[in-house]
MIBAFI-194031 format. One record per residue (C-alpha): residue number from 1; x, y, z. Coordinates in steps of 0.05 Angstrom, whole numbers, plus 5000, padded with zeros to 4 digits. Layout:
<doros>
n;xx;yy;zz
NUM;X;Y;Z
...
</doros>
This chain:
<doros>
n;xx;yy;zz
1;4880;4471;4873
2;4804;4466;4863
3;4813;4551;4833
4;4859;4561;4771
5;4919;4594;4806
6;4966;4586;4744
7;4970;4646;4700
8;4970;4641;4623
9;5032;4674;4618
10;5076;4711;4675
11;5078;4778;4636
12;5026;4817;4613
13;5053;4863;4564
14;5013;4911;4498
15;4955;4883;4518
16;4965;4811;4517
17;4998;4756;4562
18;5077;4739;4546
19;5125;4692;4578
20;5196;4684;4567
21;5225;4612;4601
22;5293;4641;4599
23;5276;4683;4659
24;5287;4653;4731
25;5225;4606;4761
26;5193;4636;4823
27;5155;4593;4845
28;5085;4614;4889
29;5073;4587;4949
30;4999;4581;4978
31;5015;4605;5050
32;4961;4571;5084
33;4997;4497;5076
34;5061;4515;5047
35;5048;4478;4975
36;5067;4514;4911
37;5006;4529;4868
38;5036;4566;4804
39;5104;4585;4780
40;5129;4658;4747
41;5190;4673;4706
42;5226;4731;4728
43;5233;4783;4674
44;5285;4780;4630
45;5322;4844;4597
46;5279;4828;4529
47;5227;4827;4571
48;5232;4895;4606
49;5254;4921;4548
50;5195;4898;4507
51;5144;4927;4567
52;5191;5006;4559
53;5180;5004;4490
54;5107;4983;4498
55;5087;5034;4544
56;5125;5092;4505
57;5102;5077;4444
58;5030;5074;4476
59;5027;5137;4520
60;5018;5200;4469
61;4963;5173;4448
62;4928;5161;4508
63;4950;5233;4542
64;4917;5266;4476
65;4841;5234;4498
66;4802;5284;4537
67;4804;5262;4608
68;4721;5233;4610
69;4746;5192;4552
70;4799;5163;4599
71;4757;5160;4656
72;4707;5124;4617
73;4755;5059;4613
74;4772;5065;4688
75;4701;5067;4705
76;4684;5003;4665
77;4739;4965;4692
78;4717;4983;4764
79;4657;4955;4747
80;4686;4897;4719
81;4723;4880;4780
82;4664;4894;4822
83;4631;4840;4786
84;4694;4786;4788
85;4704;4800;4862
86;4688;4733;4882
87;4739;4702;4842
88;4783;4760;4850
89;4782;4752;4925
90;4798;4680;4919
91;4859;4694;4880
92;4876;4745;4931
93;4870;4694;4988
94;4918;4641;4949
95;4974;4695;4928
96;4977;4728;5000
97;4940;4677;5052
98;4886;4722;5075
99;4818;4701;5098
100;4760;4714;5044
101;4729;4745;5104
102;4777;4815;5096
103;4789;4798;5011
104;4719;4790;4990
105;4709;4868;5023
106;4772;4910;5026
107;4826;4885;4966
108;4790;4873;4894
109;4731;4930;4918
110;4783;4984;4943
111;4821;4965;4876
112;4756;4983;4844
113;4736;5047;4880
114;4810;5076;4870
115;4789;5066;4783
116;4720;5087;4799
117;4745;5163;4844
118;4808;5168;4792
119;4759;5149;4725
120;4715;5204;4757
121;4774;5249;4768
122;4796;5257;4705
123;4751;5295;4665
124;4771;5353;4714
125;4844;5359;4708
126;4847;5417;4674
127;4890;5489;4685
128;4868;5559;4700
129;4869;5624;4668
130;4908;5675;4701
131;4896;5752;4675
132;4955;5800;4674
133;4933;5859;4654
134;4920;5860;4571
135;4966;5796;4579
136;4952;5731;4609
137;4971;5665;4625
138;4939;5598;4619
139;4961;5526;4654
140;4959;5464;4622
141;4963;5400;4667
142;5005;5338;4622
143;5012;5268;4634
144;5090;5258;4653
145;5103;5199;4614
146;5117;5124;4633
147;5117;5102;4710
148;5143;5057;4743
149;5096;5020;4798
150;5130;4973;4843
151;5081;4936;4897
152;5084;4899;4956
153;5058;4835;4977
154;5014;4853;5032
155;4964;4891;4979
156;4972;4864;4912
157;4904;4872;4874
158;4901;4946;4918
159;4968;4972;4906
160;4967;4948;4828
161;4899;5003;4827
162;4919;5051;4872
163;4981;5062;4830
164;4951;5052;4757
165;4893;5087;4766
166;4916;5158;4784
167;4975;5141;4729
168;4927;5125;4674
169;4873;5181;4691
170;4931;5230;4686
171;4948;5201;4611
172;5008;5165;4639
173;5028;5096;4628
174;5049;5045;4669
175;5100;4982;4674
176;5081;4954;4748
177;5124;4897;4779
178;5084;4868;4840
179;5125;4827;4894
180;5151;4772;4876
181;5115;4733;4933
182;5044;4752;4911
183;5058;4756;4829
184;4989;4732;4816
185;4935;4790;4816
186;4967;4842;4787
187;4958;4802;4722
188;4879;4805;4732
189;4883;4882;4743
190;4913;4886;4674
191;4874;4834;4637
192;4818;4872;4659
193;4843;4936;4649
194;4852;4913;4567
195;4784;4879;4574
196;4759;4949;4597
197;4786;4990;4529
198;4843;5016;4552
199;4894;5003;4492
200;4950;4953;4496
201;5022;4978;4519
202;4988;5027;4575
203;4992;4982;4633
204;5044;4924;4634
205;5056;4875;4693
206;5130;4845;4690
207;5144;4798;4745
208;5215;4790;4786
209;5255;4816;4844
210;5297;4877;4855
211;5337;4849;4792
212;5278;4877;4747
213;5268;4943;4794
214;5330;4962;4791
215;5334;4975;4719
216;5271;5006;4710
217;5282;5057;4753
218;5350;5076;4726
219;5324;5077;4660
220;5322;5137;4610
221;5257;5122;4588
222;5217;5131;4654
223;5192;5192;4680
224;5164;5175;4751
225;5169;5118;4801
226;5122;5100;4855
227;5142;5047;4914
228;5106;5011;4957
229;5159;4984;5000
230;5202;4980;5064
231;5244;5038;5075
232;5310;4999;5064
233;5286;4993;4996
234;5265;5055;4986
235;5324;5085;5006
236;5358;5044;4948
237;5303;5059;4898
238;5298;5135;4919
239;5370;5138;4910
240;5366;5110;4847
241;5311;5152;4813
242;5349;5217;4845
243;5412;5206;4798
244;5343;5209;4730
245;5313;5274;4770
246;5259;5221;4767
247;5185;5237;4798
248;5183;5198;4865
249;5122;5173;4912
250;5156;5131;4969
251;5098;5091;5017
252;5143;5061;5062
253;5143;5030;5134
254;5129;5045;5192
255;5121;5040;5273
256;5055;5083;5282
257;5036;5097;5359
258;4964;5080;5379
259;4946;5130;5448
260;4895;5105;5482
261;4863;5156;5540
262;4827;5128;5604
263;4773;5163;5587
264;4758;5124;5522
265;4711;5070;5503
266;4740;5006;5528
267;4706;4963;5480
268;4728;5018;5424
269;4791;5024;5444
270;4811;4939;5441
271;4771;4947;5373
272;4812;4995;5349
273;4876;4963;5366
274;4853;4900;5351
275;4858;4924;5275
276;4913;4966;5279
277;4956;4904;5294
278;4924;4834;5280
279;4879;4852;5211
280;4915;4816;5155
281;4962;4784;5207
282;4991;4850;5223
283;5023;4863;5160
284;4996;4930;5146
285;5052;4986;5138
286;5009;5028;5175
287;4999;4993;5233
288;4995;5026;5309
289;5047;4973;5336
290;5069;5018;5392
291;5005;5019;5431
292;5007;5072;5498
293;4954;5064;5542
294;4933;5112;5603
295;4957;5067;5677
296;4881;5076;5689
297;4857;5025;5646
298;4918;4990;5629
299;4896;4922;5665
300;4835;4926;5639
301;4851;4936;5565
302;4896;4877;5576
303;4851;4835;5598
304;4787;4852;5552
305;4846;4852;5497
306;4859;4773;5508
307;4787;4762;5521
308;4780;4786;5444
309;4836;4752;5420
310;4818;4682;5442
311;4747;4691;5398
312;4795;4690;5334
313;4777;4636;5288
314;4841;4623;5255
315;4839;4567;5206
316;4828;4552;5135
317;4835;4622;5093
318;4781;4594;5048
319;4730;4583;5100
320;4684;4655;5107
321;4679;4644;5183
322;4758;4655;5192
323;4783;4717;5210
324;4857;4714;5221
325;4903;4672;5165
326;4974;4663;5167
327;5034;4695;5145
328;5049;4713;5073
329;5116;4662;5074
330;5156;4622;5119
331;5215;4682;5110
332;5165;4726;5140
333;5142;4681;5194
334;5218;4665;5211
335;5224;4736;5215
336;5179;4756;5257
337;5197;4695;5298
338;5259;4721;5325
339;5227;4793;5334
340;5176;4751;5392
341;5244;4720;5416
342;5273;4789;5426
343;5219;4809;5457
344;5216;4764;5510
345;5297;4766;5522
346;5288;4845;5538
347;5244;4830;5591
348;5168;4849;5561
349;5118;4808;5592
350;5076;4765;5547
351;5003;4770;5546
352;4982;4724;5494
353;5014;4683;5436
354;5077;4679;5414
355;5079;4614;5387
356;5077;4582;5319
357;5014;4545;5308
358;5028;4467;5296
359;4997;4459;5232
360;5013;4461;5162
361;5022;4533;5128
362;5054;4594;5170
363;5006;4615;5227
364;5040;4646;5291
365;4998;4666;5349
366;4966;4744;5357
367;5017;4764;5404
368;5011;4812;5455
369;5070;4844;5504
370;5063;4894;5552
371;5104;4936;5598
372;5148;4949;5539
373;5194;5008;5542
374;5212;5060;5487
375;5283;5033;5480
376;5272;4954;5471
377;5271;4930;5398
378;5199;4907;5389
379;5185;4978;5405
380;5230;5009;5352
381;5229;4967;5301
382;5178;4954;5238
383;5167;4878;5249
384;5109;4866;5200
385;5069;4816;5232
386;5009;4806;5293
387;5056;4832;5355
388;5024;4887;5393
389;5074;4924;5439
390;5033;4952;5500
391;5073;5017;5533
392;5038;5048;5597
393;5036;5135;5608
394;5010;5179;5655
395;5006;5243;5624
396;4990;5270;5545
397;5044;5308;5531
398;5094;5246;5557
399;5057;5202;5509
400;5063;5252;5449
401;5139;5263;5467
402;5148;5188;5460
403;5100;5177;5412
404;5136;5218;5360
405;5204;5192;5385
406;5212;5142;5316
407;5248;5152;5254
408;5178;5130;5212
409;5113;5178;5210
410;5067;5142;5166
411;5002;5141;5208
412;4980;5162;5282
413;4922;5148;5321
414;4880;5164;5391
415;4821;5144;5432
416;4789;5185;5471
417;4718;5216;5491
418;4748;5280;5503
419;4739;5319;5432
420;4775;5368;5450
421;4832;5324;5467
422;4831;5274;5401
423;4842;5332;5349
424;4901;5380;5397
425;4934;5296;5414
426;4932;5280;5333
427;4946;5352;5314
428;5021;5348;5353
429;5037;5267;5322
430;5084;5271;5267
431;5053;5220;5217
432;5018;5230;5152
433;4954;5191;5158
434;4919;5193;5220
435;4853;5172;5260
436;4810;5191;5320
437;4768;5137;5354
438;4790;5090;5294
439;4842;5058;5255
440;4873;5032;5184
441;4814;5063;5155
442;4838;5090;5075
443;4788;5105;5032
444;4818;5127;4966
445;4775;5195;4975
446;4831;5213;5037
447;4906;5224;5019
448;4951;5161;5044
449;5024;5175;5061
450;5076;5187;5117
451;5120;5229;5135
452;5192;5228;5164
453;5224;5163;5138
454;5154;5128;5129
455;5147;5164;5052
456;5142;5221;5004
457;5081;5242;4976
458;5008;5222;4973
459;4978;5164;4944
460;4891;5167;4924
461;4848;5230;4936
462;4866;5292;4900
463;4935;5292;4921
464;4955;5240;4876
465;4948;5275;4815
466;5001;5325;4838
467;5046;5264;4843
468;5020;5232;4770
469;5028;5304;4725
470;5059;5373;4714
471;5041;5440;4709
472;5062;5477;4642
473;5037;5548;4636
474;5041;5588;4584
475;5052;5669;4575
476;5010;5703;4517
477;5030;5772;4504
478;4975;5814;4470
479;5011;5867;4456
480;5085;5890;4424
481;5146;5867;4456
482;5193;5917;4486
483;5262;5894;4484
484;5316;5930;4511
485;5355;5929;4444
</doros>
């Protein structure tokens, strides 16, 4: 490759890079033409044992700085990364196969603004006094200890900040373990992070699959867990941190509706949906893949839809100009393969796509179906890549009914001129991040989350300091004590 995709070492562990050959190879695979372009070990038992130890033996310390000392070191690294985003982005487009044209401006930057709000955060996380009379009581908000971060590979450079940064800010640390398809840029997050002043053992990246998650959350030594994740797995990992009374944040799937009223901007609307299913080759767990739109302006959407489509430049991820890239890996595209194939045995129509492009790497087709009904699979199932599921209504409270008919709540959205309309439509949805007149939008400022089986908890904003520290408070008697006996 004309970029340096291999890393020094496939751990990064008390501030410096460690490998271990005994581990398993897993190799990484460049998903725009299917070569391999670096190779990890998965962790082995020294290994996770070395980053517990690490990050244990690190944390005190850290929780005893004032916050603005913290914050401090998340603020320089945001900078840092704000300066390396080129080559950043790059690294980004190799590990996942997305176009520099979405990483050069949503995945190293949002990385950076999520250290930037948290590093700005923490100087205020302190308690409150509560008077009682002559007595009183005081809160004190603590770090909880070691988490456990464990990312998928849709987001990796994102995910490894949106997790650490809240974690660290609170006087945590943190042992992350990014997907095993994207291992690549987590490493960067924490070689900068060191770079930045925070001290080693604070934030650790060990690499490997659910053989490495599953004993970090089980173990003893960690105090909180936070998954980024399908829901299968975070059933298992939920499940798992339960039997610790382990602190949980679950981000999980999900199979958002998108209503779209007559009455809204057409060119808005095919925007809007446009991104809610095709940006990053649809796999975004928050994606509007069940997309209802009014019988007024079905036909039309439809057809302005695959007018929009066709002006996709999909090509070499490299190139600026393209703006749609393939799959993450050829499991993925097989996957969603056989979701297109159900699709079109149940009877959907097919607007657009479908097919596998014939070149190297794994590009399928922005695929469209419409008159799709509530019960067929592609309408009910997370399937993680560019298929758009079209369903027609006639009236609001028939497309909230169905809309909310799904196991997942993660996020929710409608277009509509009608103001009136947009805020009683997203008021009655039962997800946790929602939009009116836009979609996918999550800046860190705005809590990100679902509910239902789409997640617990909040990740960025405020929020995520609830999810990242405890409350102790404290009861100071100022005068005798009057015991019974």
């Amino acid at each position: 490759m004309p970029y340096p995709t291999q890393p020094t070492a496939s751990h990064f562990i008390n501030g410096a890079y460690v490998e271990d050959t005994a581990g398993a190879e897993i190799p990484v695979i460049y998903p725009a033409t299917g070569e391999q372009i670096a190779q990890v070990h998965e962790a082995t038992p020294a290994i996770i044992e070395q980053a517990l130890n690490s990050a244990k033996a690190a944390q005190k310390a850290w929780a005893a700085l004032s916050g603005t000392e913290r914050g401090r070191i998340l603020r320089r690294a945001a900078d840092m990364i704000r300066e390396r985003n080129h080559d950043l982005s790059v690294l980004e487009t190799y590990d996942t196969g997305k176009p520099m044209s979405e990483t050069l401006y949503v995945d190293a930057t949002s990385g950076a603004d999520a250290l930037e709000y948290f590093g700005g955060l923490a100087g205020s996380l302190t308690g409150e006094h509560i008077q009682l009379g002559d007595d009183w009581v005081y809160t004190r908000r603590e770090a909880l200890g070691v988490c456990v971060g464990i990312g998928a590979w849709n987001y990796p450079t994102q995910i490894a900040c949106w997790k650490g940064a809240p974690a660290l800010a609170c006087g945590n640390a943190m042992v992350f373990k990014p997907s095993e398809t994207t291992p690549l840029c987590a490493l960067k997050v924490a070689e900068i992070l060191h770079e930045a002043g925070l001290p080693a053992g604070l934030y650790n990246v060990i690499q490997g699959t659910g053989v490495v998650g599953a004993p970090l959350v089980s173990d003893p030594r960690v105090d909180k867990v936070s998954l980024t994740g399908s829901v299968p797995t975070g059933r298992k990992v939920y499940a798992a941190a339960a039997a610790g009374i382990k602190n949980v944040t679950m981000e999980l799937g999900g199979k958002s509706p998108l209503i779209i009223f007559d009455d809204a901007s057409l060119e808005d609307a095919v925007g809007g949906a446009i991104l809610a299913n095709f940006y990053s080759s649809g796999q975004v767990c928050s994606n509007g893949t069940r997309v209802f739109v009014q019988k007024g302006i079905k036909e039309a959407f439809l057809a302005r839809l695959h007018e929009r489509l066709s002006e996709a430049v999909i090509g070499d991820p490299m190139d600026e100009a393209t703006n749609f890239g393939p799959m993450v890996s050829e499991n993925q595209m097989k996957i969603v393969q056989s979701y297109i194939e159900k699709g079109k045995a149940e009877g959907a129509r097919l607007v657009c796509g479908g097919t596998r492009l014939e070149r190297e790497g794994y590009y399928l087709e922005p695929t469209v179906f419409a008159d799709v009904h509530d019960d067929m699979i592609i309408a009910r199932e997370e399937i993680f890549g560019p298929v758009m599921a079209v369903l027609d209504f006639e009236e609001e409270e028939d497309a909230i009914a169905r809309a909310n008919a799904t196991e997942f709540g993660l996020s929710a959205g409608v277009f509509t001129s009608d103001l009136t309309r947009g805020h009683r439509v997203i008021a009655q949805l039962e997800a946790g991040s929602c939009f009116i007149n836009s979609y996918n939008d999550a800046p860190v400022e705005a809590p990100f989350g679902g509910s239902k089986q789409s997640g617990v908890g909040r990740e960025n904003s405020k929020s995520a300091i609830e999810h990242y520290s405890q409350m102790k408070s404290v009861y100071v008697r100022m005068g005798a004590v009057d015991a019974p006996f």
